[in-house]
C-alpha positions in Angstrom: -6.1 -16.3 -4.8 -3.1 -14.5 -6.5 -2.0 -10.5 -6.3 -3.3 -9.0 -8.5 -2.0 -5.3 -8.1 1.0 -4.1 -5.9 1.6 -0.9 -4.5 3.6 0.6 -2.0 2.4 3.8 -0.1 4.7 6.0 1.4 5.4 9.1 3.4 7.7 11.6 5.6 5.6 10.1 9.1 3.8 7.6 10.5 0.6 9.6 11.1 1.1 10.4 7.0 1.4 7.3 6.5 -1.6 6.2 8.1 -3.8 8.5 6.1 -2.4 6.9 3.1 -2.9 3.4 3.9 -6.4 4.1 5.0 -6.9 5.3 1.4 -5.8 2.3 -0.1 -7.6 0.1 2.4 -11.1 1.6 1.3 -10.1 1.0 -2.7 -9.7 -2.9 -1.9 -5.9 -3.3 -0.9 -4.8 -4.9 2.1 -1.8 -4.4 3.9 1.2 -6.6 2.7 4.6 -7.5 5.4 5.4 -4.8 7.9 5.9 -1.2 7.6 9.4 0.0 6.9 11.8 2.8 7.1 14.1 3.9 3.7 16.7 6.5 3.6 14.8 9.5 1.5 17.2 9.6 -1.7 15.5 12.9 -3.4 18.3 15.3 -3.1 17.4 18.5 -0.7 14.5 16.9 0.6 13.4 18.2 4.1 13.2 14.8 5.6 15.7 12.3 6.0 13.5 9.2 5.9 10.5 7.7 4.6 8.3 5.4 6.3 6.7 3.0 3.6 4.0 0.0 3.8 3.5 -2.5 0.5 0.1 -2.9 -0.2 -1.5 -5.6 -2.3 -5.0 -6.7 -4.0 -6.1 -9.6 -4.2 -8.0 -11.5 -6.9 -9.4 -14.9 -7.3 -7.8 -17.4 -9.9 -9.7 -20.7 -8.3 -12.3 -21.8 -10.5 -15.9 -20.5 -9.3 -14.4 -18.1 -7.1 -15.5 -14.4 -7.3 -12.8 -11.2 -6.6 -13.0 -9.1 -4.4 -14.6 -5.9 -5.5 -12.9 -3.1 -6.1 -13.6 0.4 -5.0 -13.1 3.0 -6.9 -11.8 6.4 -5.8 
């Protein structure tokens, strides 16, 4: 199987994040490396960091193999 979309969901906490990889988990996307934390670069934002999780979907590309469905919001 290959990628066959790449996101990365982030947000100012872990329990934010959470939420937001949840969401993603129910449209098809799994979970791609460990979470991470990024300085948050937008100027006169309230928080300081971001916490951040790459998410991927996968899709078949071996003959006679079916992709995984994907849900749709």
């Amino acid at each position: 199987m290959k990628i066959t979309k790449y996101v990365t969901a982030t947000a100012g906490s872990f329990e934010a994040l959470d939420t937001g990889v949840a969401h993603l988990l129910s449209q098809g996307f799994q979970p791609y490396g460990s979470p991470y934390l990024s300085d948050n670069k937008v100027e006169g934002a309230i928080e300081t960091f971001i916490v951040a999780q790459a998410m991927v979907r996968w899709g078949g590309d071996i003959e006679g193999e079916t992709p995984a469905p994907v849900i749709a919001p």
